[in-house]
Every structure is written in C-alpha cells, then in structure tokens.
N, C-alpha and C positions, 0 to 999 in steps of 0.2 A: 416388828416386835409388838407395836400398839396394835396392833388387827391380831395376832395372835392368842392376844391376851395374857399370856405371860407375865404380864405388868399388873393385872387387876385393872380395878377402876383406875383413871386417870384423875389424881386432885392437883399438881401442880407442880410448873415449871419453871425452872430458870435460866435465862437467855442472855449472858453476860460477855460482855466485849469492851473491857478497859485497857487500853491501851495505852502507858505514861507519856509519850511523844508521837504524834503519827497525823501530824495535822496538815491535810490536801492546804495545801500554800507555802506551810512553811518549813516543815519537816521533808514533807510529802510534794514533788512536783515542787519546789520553791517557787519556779517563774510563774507560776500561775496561780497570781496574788488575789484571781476571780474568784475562786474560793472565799477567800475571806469576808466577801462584800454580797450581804444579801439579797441588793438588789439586781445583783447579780447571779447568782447560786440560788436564791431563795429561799435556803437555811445552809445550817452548820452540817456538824458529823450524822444529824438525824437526816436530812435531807439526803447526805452524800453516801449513807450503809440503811437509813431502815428500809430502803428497797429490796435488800437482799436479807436485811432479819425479817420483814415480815412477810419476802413468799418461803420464805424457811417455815415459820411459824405456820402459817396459813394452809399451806403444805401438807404440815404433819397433823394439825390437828380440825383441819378441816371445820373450822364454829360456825356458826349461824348467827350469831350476836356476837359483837366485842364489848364491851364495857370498860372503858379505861376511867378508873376509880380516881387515879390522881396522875400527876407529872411534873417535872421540872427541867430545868436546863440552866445552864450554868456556863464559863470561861474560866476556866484558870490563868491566872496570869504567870505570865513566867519572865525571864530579862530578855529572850531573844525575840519578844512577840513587835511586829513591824511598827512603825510610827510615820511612816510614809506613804500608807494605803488604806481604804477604809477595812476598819475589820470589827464586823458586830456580830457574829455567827456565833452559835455555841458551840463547843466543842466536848462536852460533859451533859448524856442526856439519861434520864431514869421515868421509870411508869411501873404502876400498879395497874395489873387489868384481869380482867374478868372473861374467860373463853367459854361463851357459851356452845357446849355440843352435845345434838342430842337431847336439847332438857339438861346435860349435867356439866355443872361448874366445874372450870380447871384456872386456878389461880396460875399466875405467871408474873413472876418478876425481870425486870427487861430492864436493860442496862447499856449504855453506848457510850465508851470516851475515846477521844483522837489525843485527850492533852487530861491528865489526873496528874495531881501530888500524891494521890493512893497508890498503894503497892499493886504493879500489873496482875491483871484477872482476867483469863478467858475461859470459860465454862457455859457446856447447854448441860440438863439433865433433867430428864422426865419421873417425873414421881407417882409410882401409881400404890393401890392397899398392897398389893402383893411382891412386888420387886421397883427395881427404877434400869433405867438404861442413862450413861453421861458421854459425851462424844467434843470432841476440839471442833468446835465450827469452822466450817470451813477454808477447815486444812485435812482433806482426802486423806492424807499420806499416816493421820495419828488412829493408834486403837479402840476401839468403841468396848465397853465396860458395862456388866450386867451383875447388879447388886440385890441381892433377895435369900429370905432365912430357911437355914435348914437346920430344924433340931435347935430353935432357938439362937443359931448363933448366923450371922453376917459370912455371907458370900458370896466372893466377886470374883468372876471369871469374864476373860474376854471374849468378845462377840465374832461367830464367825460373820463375816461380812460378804463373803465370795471376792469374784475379783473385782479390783479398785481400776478404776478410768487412769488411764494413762494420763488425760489433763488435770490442771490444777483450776481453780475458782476464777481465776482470772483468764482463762481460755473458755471454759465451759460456757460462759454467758454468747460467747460468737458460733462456738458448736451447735450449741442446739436452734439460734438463730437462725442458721445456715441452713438445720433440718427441717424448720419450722415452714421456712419460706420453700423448700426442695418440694413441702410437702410430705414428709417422713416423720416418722413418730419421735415427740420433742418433747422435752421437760420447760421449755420457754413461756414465761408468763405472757398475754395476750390479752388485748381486748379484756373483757370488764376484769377479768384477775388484776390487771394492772390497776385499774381504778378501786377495785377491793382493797389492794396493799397504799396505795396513795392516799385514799381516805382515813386510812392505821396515822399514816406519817402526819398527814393535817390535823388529825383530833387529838394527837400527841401534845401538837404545838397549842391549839387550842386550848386542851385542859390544862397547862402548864402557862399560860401566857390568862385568863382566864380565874384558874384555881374554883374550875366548875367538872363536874362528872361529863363524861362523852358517849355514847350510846351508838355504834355503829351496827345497823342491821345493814348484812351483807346480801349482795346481790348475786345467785347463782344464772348464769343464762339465761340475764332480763329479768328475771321474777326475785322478788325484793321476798326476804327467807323472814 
C-alpha cells in the first residue's frame, strides 16, 4: 500500500503493544525467573519484543536515519511480582522517533508493555496526506483497514490482503530460518539487518537511561547510509 501510493506522503506512525499481564517470567513461562534478571536477559519487554517491533518497522519503512527524540521505561508493580529472584527489567517501554526516509520525516510513536495498570492497547497504523492503513500486529489471522476521504467524508473499507500463511508469529520466525539456511527465498533478518534492529533496541535504552537524543545512521550492505 506504501509503494502504491494510495496513502500519499508518509508523516506518521504508531506502533503500540500494551499488554496489562504478559510478563516472560511470571505471567509468561513462570519457571523461567531468567527473564527477570538483567544480567541475565540483558533487558526487559524491550529486549525480549523490540526484535520483532523493529524488523517490523524497519521493514516497512525502510529509513536511512533513526532519530530517537526521547524514551523511557518503567515497572509497574503489582502484588504477584516475585521477592525470591532478582527482578530489575522493565516491563513498560515508550520512544519518540524520527524515520528518516528518503530526505522525508515519518514521526512514529512506539510503545511496549508486558505489565500496565493502563487499559490494553494493541495498534499499528500508518498515516500518510492522502489515506492511512491500521493492522493488529502480529496476529496474521485479524483484518487490515484502509481509511481515506471521499467527498469530504471518512472511509473505511477492508484491505484485500490475498491469502494468509497458514502459520502464526510464533512458527514463522523457524520457517523462514529453515528457508534461509535451505537457501530459498526468506523473509528472515540476517547479518547486518540484525545489527540495524539491535542498534534500534540499545539506543532506546540509551536515550531513556541518559534522557539524551540518539541518532542512529543505518548501515545497508557495509556501507553506513
């Protein structure tokens, strides 16, 4: 739909994944109290999903620059949270950033909880001058929505999509592995992609840990963009 143009200019998106309970240790996998111990895991909910929000994001909007304007991170407490294992990870993470592509800015608001006292929120949606597309992240199985004016008034009709993979988000990462390594054409992040979307998650943590601007120029096939 973005290569089509149907959407106009691209200015900006939002990339939200709040989740009220869903914490890798204690909701999530209990026995595996590794989760919760940094120096273990290495971080929280960003650590353990921005791998998968930002080759989403990366993905779709292909930038040259990231800009992460600002960030923070956070724990909610709640009465079932453990006292017999270390647990310092965040589990509520948010960023302000800046997609440079092209020369042209696409604001993006990005959002990650495993544990909110907020009311649950899951939403992508692309906003461009001309129309917007919104879609359930990664859950294949929900309809995707194309919003844009006719005659001054709002219309939203669904997206034909063709047909849907018979896998869900949690098989597709071994599938395309599988075809990656066969040697067959694969959607699997690799080599420097992998260090493009890793760099997203540490500057995260950096500007929120910091409360400094982050400036990541991406690297396409060795050559720094």
């Amino acid at each position: 739909m973005i290569r089509s143009g149907c959407l106009g200019d691209i200015y900006h998106v939002t990339f939200v994944n709040k989740w009220e309970r869903s914490r890798s240790g204690i909701e999530y996998q209990p026995v595996s109290r590794w989760f919760l111990d940094s120096t273990q895991s290495g971080g929280g909910v960003l650590m353990d999903w921005g791998p998968y929000d930002f080759a989403t994001l990366n993905d779709i909007l292909h930038p040259d620059v990231i800009e992460v304007n600002s960030a923070w991170t956070a724990k909610p407490i709640t009465e079932i949270d453990p006292l017999d294992t270390p647990f310092d990870v965040e589990t509520h993470v948010g960023a302000s950033m800046t997609y440079i592509c092209d020369n042209h800015p696409v604001h993006v608001h990005y959002e990650r909880a495993s544990c909110a006292h907020g009311e649950e929120y899951v939403r992508a949606e692309i906003e461009g001058t001309i129309g917007s597309v919104r879609w359930t992240p990664f859950d294949s199985r929900q309809p995707v929505y194309r919003r844009y004016d006719m005659q001054g008034k709002i219309v939203e009709e669904q997206v034909e999509t063709g047909p849907r993979s018979e896998f869900t988000i949690f098989e597709n990462p071994l599938l395309q592995f599988y075809r990656k390594v066969r040697g067959l054409d694969s959607h699997a992040n690799v080599n420097q992609q992998v260090l493009n979307n890793f760099h997203c998650i540490t500057s995260l943590y950096n500007a929120a840990r910091m409360s400094e601007k982050q400036t990541i120029n991406l690297i396409q096939k060795g050559v720094i963009i």
